[in-house]
RODO-2510 file (C-alpha; in nm, 4 decimals, decimal comma):
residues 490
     n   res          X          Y          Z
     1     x   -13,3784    13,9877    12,3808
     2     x   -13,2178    13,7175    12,2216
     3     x   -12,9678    13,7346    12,5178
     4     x   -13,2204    13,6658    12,7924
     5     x   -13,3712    13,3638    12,5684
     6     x   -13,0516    13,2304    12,5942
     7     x   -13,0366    13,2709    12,8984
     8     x   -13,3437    13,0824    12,9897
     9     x   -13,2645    12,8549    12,7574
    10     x   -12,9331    12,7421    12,9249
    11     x   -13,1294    12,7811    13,3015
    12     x   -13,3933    12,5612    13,1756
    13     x   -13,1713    12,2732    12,9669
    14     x   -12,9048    12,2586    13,2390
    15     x   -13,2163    12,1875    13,5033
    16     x   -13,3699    11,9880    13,2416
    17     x   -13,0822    11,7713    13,1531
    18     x   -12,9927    11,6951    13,5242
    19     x   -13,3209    11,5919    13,5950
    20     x   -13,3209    11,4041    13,3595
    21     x   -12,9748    11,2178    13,4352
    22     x   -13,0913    11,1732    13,8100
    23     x   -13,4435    11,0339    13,7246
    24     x   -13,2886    10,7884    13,5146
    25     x   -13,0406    10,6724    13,7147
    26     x   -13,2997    10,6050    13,9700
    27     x   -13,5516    10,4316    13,7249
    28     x   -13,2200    10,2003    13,6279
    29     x   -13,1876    10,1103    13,9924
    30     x   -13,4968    10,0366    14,0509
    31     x   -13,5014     9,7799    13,7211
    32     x   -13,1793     9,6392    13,8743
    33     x   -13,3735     9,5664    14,2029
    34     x   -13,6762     9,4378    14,0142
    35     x   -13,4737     9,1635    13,8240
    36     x   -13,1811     9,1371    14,0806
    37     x   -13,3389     8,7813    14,1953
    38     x   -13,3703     8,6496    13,8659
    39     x   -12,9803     8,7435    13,7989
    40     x   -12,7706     8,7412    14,0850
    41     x   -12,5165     8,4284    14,1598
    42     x   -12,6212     8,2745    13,7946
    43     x   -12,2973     8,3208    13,6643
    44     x   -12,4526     8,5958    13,4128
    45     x   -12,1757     8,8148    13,2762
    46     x   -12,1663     9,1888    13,3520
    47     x   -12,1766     9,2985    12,9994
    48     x   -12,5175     9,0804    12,8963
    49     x   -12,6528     9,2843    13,2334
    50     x   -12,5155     9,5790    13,0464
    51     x   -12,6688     9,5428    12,7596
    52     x   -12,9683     9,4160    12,9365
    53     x   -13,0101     9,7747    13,0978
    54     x   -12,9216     9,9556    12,7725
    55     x   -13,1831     9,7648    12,6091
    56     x   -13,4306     9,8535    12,8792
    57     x   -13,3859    10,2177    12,9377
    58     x   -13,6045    10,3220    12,6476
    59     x   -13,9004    10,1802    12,7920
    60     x   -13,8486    10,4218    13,0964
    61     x   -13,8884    10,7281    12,8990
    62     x   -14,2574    10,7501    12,8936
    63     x   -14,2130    10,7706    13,2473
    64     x   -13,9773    10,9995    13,2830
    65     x   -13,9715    11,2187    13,0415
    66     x   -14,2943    11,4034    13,1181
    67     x   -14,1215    11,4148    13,4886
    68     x   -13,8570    11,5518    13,3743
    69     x   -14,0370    11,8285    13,1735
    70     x   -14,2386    11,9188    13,4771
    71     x   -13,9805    11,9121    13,7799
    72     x   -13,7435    12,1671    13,5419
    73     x   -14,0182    12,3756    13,4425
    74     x   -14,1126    12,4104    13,8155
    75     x   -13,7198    12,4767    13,9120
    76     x   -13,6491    12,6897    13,6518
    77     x   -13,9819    12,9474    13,7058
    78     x   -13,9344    12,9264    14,0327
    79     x   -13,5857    13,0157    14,0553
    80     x   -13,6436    13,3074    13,8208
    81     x   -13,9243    13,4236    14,1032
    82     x   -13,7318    13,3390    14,3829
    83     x   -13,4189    13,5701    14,2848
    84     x   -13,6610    13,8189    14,1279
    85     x   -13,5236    13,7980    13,8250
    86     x   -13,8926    13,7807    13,6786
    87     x   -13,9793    14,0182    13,8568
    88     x   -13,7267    14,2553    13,6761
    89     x   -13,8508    14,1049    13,3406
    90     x   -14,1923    14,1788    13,4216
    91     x   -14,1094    14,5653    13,5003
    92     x   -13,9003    14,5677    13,1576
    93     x   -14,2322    14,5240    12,9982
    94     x   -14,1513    14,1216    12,9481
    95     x   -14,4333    13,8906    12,9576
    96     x   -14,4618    13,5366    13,1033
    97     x   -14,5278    13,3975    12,7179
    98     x   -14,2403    13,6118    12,6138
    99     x   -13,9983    13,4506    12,8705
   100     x   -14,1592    13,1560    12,7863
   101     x   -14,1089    13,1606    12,4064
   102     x   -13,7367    13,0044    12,3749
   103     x   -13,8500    12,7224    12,5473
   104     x   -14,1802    12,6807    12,3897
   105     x   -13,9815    12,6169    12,0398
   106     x   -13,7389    12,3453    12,2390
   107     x   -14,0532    12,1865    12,4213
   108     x   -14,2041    12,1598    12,0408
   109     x   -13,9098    12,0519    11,9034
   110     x   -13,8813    11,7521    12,2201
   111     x   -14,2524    11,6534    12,2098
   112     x   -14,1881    11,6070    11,8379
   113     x   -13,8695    11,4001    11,8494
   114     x   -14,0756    11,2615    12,1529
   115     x   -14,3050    11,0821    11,9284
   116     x   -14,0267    10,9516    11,6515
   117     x   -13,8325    10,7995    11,9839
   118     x   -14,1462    10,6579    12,0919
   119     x   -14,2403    10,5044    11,7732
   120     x   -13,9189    10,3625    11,6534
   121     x   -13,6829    10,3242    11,9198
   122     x   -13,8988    10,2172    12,2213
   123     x   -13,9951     9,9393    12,0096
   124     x   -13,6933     9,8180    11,8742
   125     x   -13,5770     9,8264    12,2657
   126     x   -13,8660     9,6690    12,3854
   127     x   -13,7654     9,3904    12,0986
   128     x   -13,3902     9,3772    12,2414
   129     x   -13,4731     9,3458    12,5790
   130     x   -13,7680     9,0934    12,5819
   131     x   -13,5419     8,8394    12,3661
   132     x   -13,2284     8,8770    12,5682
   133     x   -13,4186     8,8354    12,8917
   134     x   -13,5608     8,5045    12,7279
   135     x   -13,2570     8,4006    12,5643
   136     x   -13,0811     8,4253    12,9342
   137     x   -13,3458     8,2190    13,0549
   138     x   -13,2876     7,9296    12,8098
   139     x   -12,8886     8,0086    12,7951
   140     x   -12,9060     7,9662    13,2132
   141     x   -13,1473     7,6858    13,3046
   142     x   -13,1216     7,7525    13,6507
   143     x   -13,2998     8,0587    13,5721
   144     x   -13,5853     7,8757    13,4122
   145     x   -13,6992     7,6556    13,7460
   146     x   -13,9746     7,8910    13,8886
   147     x   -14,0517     7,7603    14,2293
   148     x   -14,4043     7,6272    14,3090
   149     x   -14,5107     7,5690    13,9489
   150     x   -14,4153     7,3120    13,6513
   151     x   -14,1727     7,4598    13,4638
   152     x   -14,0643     7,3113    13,1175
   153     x   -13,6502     7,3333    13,0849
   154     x   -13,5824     7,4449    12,7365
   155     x   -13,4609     7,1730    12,4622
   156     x   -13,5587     6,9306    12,6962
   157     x   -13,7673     6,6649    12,7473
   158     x   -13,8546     6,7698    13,1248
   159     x   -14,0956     6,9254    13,3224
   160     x   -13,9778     7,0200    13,6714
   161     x   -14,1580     7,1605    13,9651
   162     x   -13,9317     7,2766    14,3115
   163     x   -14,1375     7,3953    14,6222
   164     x   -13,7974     7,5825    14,7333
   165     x   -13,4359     7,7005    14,5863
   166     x   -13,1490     7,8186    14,7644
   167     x   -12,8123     7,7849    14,8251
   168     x   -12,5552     8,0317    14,7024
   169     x   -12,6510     7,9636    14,2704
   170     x   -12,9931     7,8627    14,3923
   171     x   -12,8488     7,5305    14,3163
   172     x   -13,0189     7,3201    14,5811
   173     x   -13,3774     7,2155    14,5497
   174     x   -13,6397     7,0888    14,8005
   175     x   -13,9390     6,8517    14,6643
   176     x   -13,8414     6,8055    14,3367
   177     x   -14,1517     6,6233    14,0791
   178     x   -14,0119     6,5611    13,7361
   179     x   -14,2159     6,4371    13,4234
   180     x   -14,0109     6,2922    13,1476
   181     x   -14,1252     6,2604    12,8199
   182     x   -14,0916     5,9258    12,6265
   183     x   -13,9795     5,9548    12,2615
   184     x   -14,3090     5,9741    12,1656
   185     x   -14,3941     6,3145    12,3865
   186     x   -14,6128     6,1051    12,6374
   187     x   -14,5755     6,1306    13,0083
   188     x   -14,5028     5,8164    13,1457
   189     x   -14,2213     5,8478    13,3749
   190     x   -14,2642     6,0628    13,6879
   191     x   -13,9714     6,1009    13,9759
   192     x   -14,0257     6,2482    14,2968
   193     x   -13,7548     6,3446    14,5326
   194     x   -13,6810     6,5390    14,8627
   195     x   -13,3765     6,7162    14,7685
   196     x   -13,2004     6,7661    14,4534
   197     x   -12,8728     6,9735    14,3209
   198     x   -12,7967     7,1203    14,0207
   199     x   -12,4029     7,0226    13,9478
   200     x   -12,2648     7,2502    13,6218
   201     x   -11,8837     7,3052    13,4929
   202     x   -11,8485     7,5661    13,3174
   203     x   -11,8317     7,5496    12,9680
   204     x   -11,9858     7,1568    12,9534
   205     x   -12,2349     7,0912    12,7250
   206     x   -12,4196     6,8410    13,0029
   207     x   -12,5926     6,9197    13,3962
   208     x   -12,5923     6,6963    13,6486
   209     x   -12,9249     6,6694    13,8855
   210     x   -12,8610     6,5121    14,1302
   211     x   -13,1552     6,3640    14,3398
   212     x   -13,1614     6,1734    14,6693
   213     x   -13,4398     6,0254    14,8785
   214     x   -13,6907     5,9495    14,6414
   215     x   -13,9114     5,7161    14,3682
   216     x   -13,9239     5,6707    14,0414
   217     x   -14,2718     5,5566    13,8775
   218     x   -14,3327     5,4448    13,5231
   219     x   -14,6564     5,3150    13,3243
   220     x   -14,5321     5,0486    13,1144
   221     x   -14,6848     5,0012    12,7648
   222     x   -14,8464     4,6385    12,7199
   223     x   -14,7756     4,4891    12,3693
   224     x   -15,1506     4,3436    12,4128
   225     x   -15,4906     4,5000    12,4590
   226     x   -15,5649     4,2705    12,7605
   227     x   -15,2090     4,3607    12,8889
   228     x   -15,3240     4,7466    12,8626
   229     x   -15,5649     4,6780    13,0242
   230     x   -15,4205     4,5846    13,3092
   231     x   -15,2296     4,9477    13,3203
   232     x   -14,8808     4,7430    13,4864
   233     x   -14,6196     5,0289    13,6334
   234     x   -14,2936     4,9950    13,7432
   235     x   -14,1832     5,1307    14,1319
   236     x   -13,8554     5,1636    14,2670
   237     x   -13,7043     5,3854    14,5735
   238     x   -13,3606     5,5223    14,5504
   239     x   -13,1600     5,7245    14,7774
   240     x   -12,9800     5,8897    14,5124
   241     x   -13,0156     5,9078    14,1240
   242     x   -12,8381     6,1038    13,8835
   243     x   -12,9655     6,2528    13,6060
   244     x   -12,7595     6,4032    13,2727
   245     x   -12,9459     6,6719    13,1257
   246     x   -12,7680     6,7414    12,7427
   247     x   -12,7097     7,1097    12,7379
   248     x   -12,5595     7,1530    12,3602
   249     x   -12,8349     7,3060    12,2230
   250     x   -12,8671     7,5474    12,5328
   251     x   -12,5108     7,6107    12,5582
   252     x   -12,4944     7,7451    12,1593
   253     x   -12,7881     8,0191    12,2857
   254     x   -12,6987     8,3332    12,0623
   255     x   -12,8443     8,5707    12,3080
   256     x   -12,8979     8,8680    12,0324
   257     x   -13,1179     8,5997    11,8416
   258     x   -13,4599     8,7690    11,8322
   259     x   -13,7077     8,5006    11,8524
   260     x   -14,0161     8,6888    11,9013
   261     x   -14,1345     9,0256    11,7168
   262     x   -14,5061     9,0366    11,6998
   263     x   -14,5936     9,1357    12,0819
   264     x   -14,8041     9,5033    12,0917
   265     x   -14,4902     9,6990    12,2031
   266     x   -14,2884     9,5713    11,9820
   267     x   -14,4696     9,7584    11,6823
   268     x   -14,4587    10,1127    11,5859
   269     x   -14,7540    10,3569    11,4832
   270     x   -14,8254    10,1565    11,0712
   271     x   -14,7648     9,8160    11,2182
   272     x   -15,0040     9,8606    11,5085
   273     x   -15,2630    10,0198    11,3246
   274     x   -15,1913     9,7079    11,0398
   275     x   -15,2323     9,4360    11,3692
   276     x   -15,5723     9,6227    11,5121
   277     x   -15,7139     9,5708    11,1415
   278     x   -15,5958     9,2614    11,1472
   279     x   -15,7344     9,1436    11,4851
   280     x   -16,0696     9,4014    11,4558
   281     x   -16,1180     9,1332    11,0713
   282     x   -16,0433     8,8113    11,3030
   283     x   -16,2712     8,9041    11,6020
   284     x   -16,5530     8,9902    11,4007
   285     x   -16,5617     8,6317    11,2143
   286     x   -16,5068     8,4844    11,5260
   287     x   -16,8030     8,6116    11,7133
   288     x   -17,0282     8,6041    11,4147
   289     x   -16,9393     8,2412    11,3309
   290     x   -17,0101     8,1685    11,6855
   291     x   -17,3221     8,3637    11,6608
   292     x   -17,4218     8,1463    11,4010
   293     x   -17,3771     7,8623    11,5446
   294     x   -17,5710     7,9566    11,8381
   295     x   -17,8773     8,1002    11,6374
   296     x   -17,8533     7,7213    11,4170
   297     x   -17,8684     7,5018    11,7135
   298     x   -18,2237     7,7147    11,8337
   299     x   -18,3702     7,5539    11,5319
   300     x   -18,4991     7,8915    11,3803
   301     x   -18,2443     7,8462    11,1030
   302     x   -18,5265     7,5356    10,9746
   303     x   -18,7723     7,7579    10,9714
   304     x   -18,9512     7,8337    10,5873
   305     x   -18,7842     8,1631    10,5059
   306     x   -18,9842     8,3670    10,2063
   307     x   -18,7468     8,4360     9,9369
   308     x   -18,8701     8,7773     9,8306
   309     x   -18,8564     8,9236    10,1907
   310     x   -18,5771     8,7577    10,3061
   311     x   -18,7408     8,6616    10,6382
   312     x   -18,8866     8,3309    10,7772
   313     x   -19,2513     8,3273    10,7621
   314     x   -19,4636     8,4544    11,0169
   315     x   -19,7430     8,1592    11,0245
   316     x   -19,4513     7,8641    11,0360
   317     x   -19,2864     8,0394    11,3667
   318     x   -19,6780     8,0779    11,5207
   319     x   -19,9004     7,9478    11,2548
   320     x   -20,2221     8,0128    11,5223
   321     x   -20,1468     8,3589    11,6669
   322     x   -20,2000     8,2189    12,0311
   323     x   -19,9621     8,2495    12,3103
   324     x   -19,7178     7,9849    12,4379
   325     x   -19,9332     7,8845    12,6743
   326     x   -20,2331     7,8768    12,4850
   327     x   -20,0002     7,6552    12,2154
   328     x   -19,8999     7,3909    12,4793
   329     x   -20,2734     7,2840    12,5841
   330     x   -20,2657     7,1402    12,2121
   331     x   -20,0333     6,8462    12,3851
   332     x   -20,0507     6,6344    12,5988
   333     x   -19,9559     6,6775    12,9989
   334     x   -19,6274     6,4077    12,9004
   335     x   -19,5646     6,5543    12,6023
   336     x   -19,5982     6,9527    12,7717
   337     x   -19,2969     6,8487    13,0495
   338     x   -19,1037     6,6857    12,7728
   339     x   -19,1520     6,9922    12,5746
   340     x   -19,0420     7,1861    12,8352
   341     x   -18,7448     6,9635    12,9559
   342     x   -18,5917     7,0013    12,6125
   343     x   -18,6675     7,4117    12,5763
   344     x   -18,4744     7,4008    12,9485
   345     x   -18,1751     7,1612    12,8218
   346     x   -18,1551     7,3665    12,5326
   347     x   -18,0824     7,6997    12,6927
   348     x   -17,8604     7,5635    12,9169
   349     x   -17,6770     7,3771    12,6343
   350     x   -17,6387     7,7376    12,4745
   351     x   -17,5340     7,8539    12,8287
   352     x   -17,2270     7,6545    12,8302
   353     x   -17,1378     7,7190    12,4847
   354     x   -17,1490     8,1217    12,6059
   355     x   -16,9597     8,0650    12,8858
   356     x   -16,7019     7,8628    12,7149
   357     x   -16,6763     8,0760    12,4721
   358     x   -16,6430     8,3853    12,6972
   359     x   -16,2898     8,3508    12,7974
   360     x   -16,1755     8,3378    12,4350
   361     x   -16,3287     8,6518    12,3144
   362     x   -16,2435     8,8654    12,6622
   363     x   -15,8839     8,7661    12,5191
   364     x   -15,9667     8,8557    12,1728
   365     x   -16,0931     9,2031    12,3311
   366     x   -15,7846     9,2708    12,5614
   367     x   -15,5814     9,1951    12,2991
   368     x   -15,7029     9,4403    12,0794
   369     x   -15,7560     9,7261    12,3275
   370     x   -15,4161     9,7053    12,4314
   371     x   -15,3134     9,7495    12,0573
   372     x   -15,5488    10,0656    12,0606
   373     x   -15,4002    10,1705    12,3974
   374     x   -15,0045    10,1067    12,2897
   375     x   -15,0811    10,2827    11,9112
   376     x   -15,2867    10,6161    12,0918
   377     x   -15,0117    10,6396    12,3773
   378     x   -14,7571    10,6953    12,1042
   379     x   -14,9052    10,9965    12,0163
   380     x   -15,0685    11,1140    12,3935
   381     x   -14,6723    11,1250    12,5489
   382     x   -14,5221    11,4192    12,3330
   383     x   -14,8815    11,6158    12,3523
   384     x   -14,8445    11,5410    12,7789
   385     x   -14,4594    11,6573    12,7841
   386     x   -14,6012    12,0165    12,5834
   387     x   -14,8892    12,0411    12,8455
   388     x   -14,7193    11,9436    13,1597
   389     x   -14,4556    12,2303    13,0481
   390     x   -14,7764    12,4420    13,0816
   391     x   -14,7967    12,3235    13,4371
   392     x   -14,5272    12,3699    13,5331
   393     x   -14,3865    12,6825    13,4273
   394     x   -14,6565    12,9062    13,5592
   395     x   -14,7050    12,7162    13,8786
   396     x   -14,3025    12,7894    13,9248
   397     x   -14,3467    13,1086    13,9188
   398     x   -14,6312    13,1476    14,1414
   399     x   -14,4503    12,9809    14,3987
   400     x   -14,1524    13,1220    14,3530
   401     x   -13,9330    12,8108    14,5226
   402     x   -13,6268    12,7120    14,2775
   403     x   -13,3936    12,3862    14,3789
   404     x   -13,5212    12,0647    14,4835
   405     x   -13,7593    12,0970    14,7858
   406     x   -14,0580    12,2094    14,6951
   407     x   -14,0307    12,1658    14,3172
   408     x   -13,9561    11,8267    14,3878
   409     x   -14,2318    11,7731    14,6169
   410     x   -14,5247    11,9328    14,3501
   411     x   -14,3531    11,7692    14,0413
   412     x   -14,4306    11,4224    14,2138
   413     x   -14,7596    11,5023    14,3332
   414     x   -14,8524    11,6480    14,0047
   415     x   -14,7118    11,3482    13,7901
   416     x   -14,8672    11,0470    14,0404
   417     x   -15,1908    11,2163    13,9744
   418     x   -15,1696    11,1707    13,6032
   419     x   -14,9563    10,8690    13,6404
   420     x   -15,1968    10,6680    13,8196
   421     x   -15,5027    10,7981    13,6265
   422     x   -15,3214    10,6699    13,3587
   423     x   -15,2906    10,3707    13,4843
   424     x   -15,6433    10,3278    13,6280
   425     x   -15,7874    10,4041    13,2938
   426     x   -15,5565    10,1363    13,1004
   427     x   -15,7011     9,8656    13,3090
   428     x   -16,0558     9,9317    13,2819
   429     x   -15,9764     9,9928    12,9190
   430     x   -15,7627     9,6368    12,8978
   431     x   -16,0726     9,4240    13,0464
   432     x   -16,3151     9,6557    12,8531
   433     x   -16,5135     9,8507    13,1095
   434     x   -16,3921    10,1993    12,8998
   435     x   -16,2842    10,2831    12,5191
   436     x   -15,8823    10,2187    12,4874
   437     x   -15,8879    10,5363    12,3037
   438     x   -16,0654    10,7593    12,5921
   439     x   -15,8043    10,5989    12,8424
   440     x   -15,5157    10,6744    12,6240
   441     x   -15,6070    11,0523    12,6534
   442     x   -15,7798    11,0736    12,9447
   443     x   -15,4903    11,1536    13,2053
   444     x   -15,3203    11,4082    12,9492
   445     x   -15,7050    11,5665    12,8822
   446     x   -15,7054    11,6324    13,2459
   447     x   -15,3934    11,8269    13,2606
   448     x   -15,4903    12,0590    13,0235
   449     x   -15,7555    12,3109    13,1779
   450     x   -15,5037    12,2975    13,4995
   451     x   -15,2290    12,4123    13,2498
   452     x   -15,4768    12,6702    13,1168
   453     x   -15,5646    12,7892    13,4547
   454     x   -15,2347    12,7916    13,6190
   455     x   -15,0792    13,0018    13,2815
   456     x   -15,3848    13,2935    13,3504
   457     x   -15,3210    13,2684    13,7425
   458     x   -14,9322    13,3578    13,6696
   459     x   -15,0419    13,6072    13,3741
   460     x   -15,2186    13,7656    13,5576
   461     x   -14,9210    13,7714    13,8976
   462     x   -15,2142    13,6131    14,1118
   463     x   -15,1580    13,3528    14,3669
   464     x   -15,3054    12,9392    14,2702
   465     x   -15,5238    13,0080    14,5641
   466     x   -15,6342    13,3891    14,6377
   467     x   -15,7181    13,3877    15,0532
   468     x   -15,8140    13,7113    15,0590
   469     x   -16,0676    13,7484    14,7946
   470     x   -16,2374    13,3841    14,8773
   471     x   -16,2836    13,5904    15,2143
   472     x   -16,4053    13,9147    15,0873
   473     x   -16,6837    13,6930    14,8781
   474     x   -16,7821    13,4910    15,1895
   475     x   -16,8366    13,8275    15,4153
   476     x   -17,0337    13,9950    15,0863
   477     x   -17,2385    13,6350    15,1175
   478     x   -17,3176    13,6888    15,4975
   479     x   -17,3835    14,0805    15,3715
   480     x   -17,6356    13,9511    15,1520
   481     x   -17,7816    13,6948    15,4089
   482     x   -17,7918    14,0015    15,6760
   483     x   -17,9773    14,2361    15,4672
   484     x   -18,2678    13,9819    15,3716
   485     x   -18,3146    13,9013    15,7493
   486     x   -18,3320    14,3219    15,7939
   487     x   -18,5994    14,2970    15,5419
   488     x   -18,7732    14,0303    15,6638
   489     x   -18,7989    14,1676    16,0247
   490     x   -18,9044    14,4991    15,9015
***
């Protein structure tokens, strides 16, 4: 016996492992392609890419780990059904669990180590790879100049906006608008241009932007009021101007410097659940300080409030016991629209304040609901990885297909179906619409009863879907409808 779980063992790790190897690889590629514009012709050496990638790679493993577990628990099954080989375990009295059993312990043992990868060194990747990215961005300035939006060059005193970069470094710019800073951080110089280059040698501390075709406006500060007044600027038209941007500071980038530590993926399991405390404390206060404030400016806060009960009075809120209406015929017709004017300013005043206040506390919100979702993930990927093994194994060897074709094929339909409701759930739980803690699970929740259902189908050496016996209980319904017509003719 302990032979054969060997056996399977070695079948299963050896599909396992090159899964694995080939789903990374591809995952890699695909990051490469994703930040391939941000990288390529900036003078960026190979080994920060490297190390980039290394740094990276951890965050693909929620992806494709469960993958992985699937595709070789299909290929291996499958191949075992395919050559008969379970088949000849079956007839030696061996049951599915029993085959099963050697690579139950390893797929407890990996959703374990699963979770301890997930918690500490996802996070310390994540860490890595944000700051180097960052750091590259300062260290490479070129790489900072997003086209089509203001973009503030690091160090600096600029603000530069380009409509378009190319050239072989994306060195050349078209419709450049700089704002310079004065010493005193206010923006009073502004320089538009048609073109502009960005001139570098390597290893100088300064850049050279060139500019050509363009003006240069300034607001000039008055030493009087009355000259203030007056707002005076400064004009002028060049055809080209040359501007030294001092690099030092840029230049002397450590690119392993971690700057930035707190973001939600950057924590494991006792930090996040520290930070969702943290921000549950802060969000509270927040909304009942601002529900406070809201109930004060009504004017109910004024009211007489009884000291024993704890509650304002009932005669000072309606000291008569008649309706509004009834109340306003005590005034007079100008003094009833004035009353009214003022109820109407004063719920629209408390309007504003809501929907000024909304966008801060839907932030508030989504960031706390992503802490839930990154802190409950940690512990739904090992559970999925054991469940998904439950997928696949018995659907293997139902369909008794080893290698890459059709494995393939129901390993990536199974694992889009709880990739994407995985992802569907996250964003309704990000913006609020459903509990982070429901969308967390949700996708690995679902797998389960197929698990259960595909394990008994296999158990049991019965096909996923049984033609003949869905027809034999669709021609006992028609029996059924036959004989009640018989009856009723009779």
């Amino acid at each position: 016996m302990y032979t054969l779980d060997r056996y399977i063992l070695s079948r299963f790790l050896y599909n396992f492992l090159s899964s694995f190897v080939i789903l990374m690889l591809i995952f890699i590629f695909q990051a490469i392609w994703f930040f391939i514009d941000e990288w390529a012709g900036k003078g960026i050496d190979l080994l920060i890419v490297g190390k980039f990638l290394l740094y990276y790679s951890p965050n693909l493993i929620p992806m494709v780990l469960p993958l992985t577990v699937l595709l070789a628990s299909i290929m291996t099954f499958g191949a075992f059904a395919e050559n008969y080989e379970f088949a000849a375990m079956k007839a030696s009295g061996i049951s599915l669990f029993r085959a099963m059993r050697s690579l139950i312990i390893f797929i407890t043992i990996l959703s374990i180590g699963t979770f301890f990868f997930a918690n500490s060194v996802i996070p310390e990747a994540e860490l890595k790879s944000y700051n180097l990215r960052r750091n590259i961005a300062q260290a490479k300035p070129a790489l900072a100049i997003t086209e089509g939006i203001f973009n503030n060059i690091p160090e600096t005193d600029i603000n530069i906006k380009v409509d378009n970069k190319h050239g072989e470094n994306d060195q050349l710019l078209e419709k450049v608008v700089i704002h310079k800073l004065s010493n005193g951080g206010v923006n009073n110089q502004v320089i538009q241009s048609k073109e502009g280059e960005l001139v570098g040698k390597k290893g100088s501390n300064y850049l050279q932007l060139i500019l050509k075709d363009g003006n240069f406006y300034e607001d000039i500060q008055g030493k009087t009021i009355a000259d203030r007044q007056k707002v005076p600027f400064a004009k002028a038209y060049f055809d080209t101007y040359t501007m030294n941007v001092d690099l030092s500071n840029l230049n002397n980038q450590d690119l392993e410097k971690e700057n930035i530590n707190n973001t939600y993926k950057m924590l494991n399991s006792n930090e996040l659940t520290q930070a969702i405390d943290s921000l549950f404390d802060d969000n509270r206060k927040v909304i009942n300080s601002f529900g406070s404030s809201v109930f004060n400016r009504t004017g109910f806060s004024r009211l007489y409030v009884d000291e024993d009960a704890g509650r304002p009075v009932k005669d000072t809120i309606d000291p008569t016991g008649k309706s509004v209406p009834e109340l306003m015929e005590f005034y007079a017709p100008w003094r009833r629209s004035q009353i009214a004017e003022m109820a109407k300013n004063n719920i629209a005043s408390t309007r504003r304040s809501i929907e000024g206040k909304r966008p801060d506390i839907q932030r508030r919100i989504k960031l706390l609901n992503v802490h839930y979702l990154a802190l409950h993930q940690k512990y739904a990927l090992p559970i999925a990885c054991f469940i998904l093994f439950f997928v696949g194994a018995p659907l293997g060897a139902i369909i008794r297909k080893g290698g890459l074709g059709l494995p393939m094929v129901l390993a990536i339909g199974l694992f889009l179906t709880y990739y994407f409701i995985g992802i569907f759930t996250k964003n309704y739980a990000e913006d609020g619409s459903m509990d982070p803690v429901i969308a967390s699970w949700i996708s690995t929740v679902i797998m389960l009863p197929l698990g259960i259902w595909l394990t008994r189908r296999a158990t049991a050496d019965k096909a996923v879907f049984d033609s003949g016996s869905i027809i034999e209980k669709f021609k006992g319904l028609f029996k059924i409808f036959r004989k009640k017509e018989a009856t009723v003719s009779k």
